[in-house]
KOLFISE-174358 format. One record per residue (C-alpha): residue in one letter; x negated, y, z. Coordinates in steps of 0.1 Angstrom, whole numbers, plus 5000, padded with zeros to 4 digits. Last residue first. Example, Ala and Ser with C-alpha at 12.3 -4.5 7.8 and 13.67 -1.06 7.14 Angstrom:
# KOLFISE-174358
s486349895071a487749555078
# end
This chain:
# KOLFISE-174358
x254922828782x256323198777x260123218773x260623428802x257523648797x258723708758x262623788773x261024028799x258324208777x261024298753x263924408782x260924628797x260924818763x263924818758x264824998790x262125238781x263525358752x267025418770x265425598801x263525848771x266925898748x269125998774x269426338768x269626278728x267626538711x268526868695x267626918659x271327048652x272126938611x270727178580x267327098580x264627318565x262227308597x258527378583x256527128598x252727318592x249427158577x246227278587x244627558562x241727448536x241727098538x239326908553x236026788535x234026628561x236426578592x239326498566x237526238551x236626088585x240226078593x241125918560x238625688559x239425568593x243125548588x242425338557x240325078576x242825058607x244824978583x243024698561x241724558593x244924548605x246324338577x243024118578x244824008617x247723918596x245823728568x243223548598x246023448619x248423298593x245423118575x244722918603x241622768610x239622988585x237322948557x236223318550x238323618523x238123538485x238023228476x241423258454x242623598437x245923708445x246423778480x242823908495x242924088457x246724218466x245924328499x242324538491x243824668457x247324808476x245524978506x242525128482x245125308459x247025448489x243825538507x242425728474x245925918475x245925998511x241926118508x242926338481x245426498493x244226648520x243326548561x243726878581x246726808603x246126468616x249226308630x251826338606x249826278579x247826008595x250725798600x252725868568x249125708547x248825448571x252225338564x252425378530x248925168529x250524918550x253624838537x252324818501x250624478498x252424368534x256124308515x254324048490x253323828523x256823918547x258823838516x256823488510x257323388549x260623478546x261523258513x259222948530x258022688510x258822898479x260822638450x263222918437x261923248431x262323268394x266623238401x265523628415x264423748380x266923748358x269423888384x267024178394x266924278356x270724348355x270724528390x267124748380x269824838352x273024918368x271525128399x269125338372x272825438355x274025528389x270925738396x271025918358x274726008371x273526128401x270626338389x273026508360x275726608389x272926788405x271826918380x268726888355x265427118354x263226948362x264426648334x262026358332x259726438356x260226538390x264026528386x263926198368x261426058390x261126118428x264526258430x266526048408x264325738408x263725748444x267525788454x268425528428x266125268444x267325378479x271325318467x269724958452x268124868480x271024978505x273524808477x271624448481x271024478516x275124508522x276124308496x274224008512x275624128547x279024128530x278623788511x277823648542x280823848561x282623648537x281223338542x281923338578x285623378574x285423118549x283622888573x286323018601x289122838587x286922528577x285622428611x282222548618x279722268625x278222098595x278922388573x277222618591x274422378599x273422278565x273822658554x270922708580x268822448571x268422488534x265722768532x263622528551x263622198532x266021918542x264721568549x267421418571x265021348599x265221758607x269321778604x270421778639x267221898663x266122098628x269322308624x269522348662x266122508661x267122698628x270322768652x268322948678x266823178658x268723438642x272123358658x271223408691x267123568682x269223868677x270423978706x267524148710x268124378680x271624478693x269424708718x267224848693x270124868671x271425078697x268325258696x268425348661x272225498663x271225708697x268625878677x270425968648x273326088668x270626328688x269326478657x272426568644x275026438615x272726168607x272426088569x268226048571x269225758599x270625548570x267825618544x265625478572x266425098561x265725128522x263325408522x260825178547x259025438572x259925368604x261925038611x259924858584x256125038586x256124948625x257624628617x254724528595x252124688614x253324478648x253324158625x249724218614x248224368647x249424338681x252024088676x249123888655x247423768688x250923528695x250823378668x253423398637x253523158612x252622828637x249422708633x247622928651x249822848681x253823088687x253823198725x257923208726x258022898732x260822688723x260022458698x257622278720x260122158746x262022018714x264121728731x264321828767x265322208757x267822088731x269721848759x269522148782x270922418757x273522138748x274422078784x275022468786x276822498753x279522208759x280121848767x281521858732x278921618715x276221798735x274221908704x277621978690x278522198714x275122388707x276022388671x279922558681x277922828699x274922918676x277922928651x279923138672x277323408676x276523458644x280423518633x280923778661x277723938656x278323928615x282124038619x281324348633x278024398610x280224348579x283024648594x279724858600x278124768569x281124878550x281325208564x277725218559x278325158520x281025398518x278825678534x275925628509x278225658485x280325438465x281325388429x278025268414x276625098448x280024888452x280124778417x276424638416x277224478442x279724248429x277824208396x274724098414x276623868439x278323688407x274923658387x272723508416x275723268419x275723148385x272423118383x271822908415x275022708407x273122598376x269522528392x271322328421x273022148390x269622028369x269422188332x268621988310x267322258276x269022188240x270522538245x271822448281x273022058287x273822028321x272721818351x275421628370x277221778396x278922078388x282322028400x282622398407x283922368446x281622038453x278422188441x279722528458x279522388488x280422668502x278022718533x275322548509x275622768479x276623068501x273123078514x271122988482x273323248466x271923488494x268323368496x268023438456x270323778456x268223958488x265123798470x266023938439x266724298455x263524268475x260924218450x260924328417x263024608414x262224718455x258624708453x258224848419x260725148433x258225178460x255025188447x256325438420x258025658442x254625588463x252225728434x254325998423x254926188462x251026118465x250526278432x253326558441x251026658471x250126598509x252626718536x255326798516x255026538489x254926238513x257926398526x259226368496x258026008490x259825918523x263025958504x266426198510x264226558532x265826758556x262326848567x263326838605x264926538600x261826358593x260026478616x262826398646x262526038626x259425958634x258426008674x261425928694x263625718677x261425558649x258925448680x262125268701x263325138668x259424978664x259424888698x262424658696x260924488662x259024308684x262824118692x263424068658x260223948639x259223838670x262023598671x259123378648x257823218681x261323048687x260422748666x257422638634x259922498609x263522498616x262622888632x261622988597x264522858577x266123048607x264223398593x265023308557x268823188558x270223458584x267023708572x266723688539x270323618545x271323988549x270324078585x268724428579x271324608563x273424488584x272524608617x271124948595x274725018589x276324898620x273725158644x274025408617x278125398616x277525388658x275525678658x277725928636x276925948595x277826338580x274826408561x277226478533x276926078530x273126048524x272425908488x275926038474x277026318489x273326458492x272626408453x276326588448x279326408434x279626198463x282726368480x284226168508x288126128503x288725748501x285925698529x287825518553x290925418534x288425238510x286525098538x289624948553x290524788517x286824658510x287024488550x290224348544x290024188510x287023998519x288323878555x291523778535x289323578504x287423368529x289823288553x292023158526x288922968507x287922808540x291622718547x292022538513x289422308520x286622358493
# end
């Protein structure tokens, strides 16, 4: 590694942990609402950085332009679609959730249904998190930093290795060893940090993220030109790859253009609205209208992202496509191909801080749903508040451990995204339909949410798991995200009609138990519809 890489690298690490230290040196997280929501004390643009980053780990920096190398700008609508979602969060779902004051989206489950329901998504969710996202957020990022690094180079590990009588091939090695490294990293952060500390840190990461994104799409445009600079490179990339950007993605692509309106819309819906992991940010707003201003500035940050989300996959396959690389490989290709070595390091730090980033949300939200969905529900009722948060820190250090086993297993996906968005949709949509129809439908009960819930996760997993079942189709993308909103719209039914037949006894009320002012943001309305219009421009522009 060039000596300025490692420099840059190890000053921008160092500076953002000591700012965020001095930040949040004297927050109390003692307390179940210290530590999983800050005191409730987060302002809009901490919320805005914090769920900024938590988002874009390199699931999303490696995954999402892994994504774009292969199929083009047609996959920006897992950022720019997601637009409406924020908008949606804002103004209808998270004033209800404020207004109950409740940590996790299980509670609320719980206030407007029962403790099964409340059981039976802690359980979905913290299954969801333990065994899939926190070892994909370690397996995409060590594959990441792998390649951005060079670790191969840095460790001198380049011949296959002799492990317990096993050969061990290098990648496999550095793959391991990285996994382990962000794992234990992390691991510290979320055990002696709030939620507040981790936002903090989000913000500072988030900062440098934008920045750092948006240079690499610029320097990899220049280098498309051969330093005749980003306009001629924008032209030269157009005339090459006409095809490759269009924002109207074919059936054969991973996201058509008909599954915006059903699969992909579902899963962004369920994602900005209802996903513990990202909403936990907004649940620590200091007031209804700071909350609200915080998610649509994301909304707004969100369509920048297709810059440094997007573009360079595109770039990544105009430079690199005839060298043979797969996917996941693309983007740490480019970075290190075009950044020069003083701001590699730089950019490999706010890497490792996006990765931390996801990584601590997940585990913070995994603690929260243990805590309050599990050991205070069942395993000790009756146990403090300084009990809960030591039993959630112990949780954080064990679902850590058994994460770092299991991401290396992931290795060898065609697509890392494409795989998260698949295993994501097997409990996204039932949760989703499930918060939906409570909040709209007054008299549906129990039962019919907990039957739905059951039915959502059997219907996904059997189209997923077992083979044959589900028609020949032309394109497997359409038909499993268009059978995504069959499965919803399915579960909404039943529950509505359910709650015709055999409603429950008395409609159900949204008590207000909140401590923080419910009023709303002023501007909130003109803002959501500016984003809106800003969606359906940048789509319409890009249309072909």
């Amino acid at each position: 590694m060039h000596a300025l890489t490692l420099i840059s690298f190890v000053l921008f690490t160092a500076f953002a942990a000591g700012l965020t230290w001095f930040l949040t040196r004297k927050d109390e997280s003692s307390t179940s609402e210290g530590f999983f929501l800050g005191g409730r004390s987060l302002t809009f643009p901490i919320i805005a950085g914090s769920l900024l980053l938590t988002n874009l780990s390199t699931e999303q920096m490696v995954g999402l332009n892994g994504a774009a190398f292969k199929d083009g700008l047609c996959v920006m609508a897992w950022e720019v679609v997601a637009v409406i979602a924020l908008v949606l969060m804002a103004m209808f779902f998270l004033p209800k959730f404020l207004r109950t004051g409740i940590t996790t989206v299980p509670q609320f489950l719980e206030n407007r249904f029962d403790k099964s329901t409340q059981s039976l998504a802690n359980m979905i969710f913290l299954l969801a998190y333990a065994f899939l996202l926190i070892p994909i957020i370690l397996y995409s990022g060590a594959v990441g930093l792998s390649q951005m690094l060079d670790l191969k180079s840095l460790t001198g590990i380049t011949e296959p290795v002799n492990f317990f009588g096993n050969v061990v091939q290098p990648d496999t090695v550095i793959l391991w060893m990285t996994v382990f490294l962000i794992g234990i990293m992390g691991s510290l952060y979320s055990r002696f940090g709030n939620l507040k500390t981790l936002a903090v840190l989000d913000t500072i990461n988030g900062i440098g993220l934008l920045v750092g994104g948006v240079m690499i799409a610029w320097f990899a445009l220049n280098k498309v030109s051969n330093g005749e600079g980003i306009l001629e490179g924008w032209s030269i990339l157009k005339e090459a790859n006409p095809d490759r950007l269009n924002s109207i993605g074919s059936p054969e692509t991973s996201v058509p253009f008909s599954t915006l309106f059903t699969g992909v819309a579902l899963l962004n819906l369920f994602y900005w609205c209802t996903n513990q992991q990202i909403i936990q940010r907004t649940f620590g707003a200091s007031s209804l209208a700071e909350g609200q201003k915080g998610v649509l500035l994301t909304g707004a940050l969100k369509l920048l992202g297709p810059i440094y989300l997007v573009i360079p996959g595109i770039i990544a396959f105009h430079l690199y496509a005839a060298d043979g690389i797969s996917n996941d490989y693309a983007y740490g290709t480019l970075v290190r191909g075009v950044l020069p070595p003083y701001l590699t390091g730089f950019f490999a730090a706010v890497m490792v801080g996006a990765i931390l980033s996801s990584f601590n949300a997940a585990l913070n939200s995994t603690s929260a749903l243990f805590s309050i969905g599990l050991y205070h529900h069942v395993i000790n009722p009756k146990g403090s508040e300084q009990q809960m948060v030591k039993a959630a820190k112990i949780f954080v250090v064990a679902i850590a451990i058994a994460a770092m086993f299991v991401a290396p297993l992931l290795a060898g996906q065609d697509s890392i995204f494409k795989y998260l968005q698949d295993m994501n949709a097997i409990y996204f949509i039932p949760i989703f339909a499930v918060v939906v129809v409570g909040m709209l439908h007054k008299r549906v009960p129990a039962k019919a949410a907990f039957v739905a819930l059951i039915l959502g996760l059997v219907m996904i997993a059997v189209k997923y798991f077992i083979p044959g079942v589900g028609p020949a189709v032309d394109s497997v993308f359409v038909y499993n995200f268009h059978f995504l909103g069959f499965v919803f719209a399915s579960l909404v039914i039943l529950m509505i009609v359910w709650g015709t037949v055999a409603p429950r006894p008395t409609a159900w009320i949204l008590e207000t138990t909140t401590p923080i002012d419910m009023t709303p943001w002023k501007n909130a309305k003109w803002a959501s519809l500016i984003l809106i219009v800003a969606v359906i421009a940048i789509y319409a522009f890009f249309a072909q």
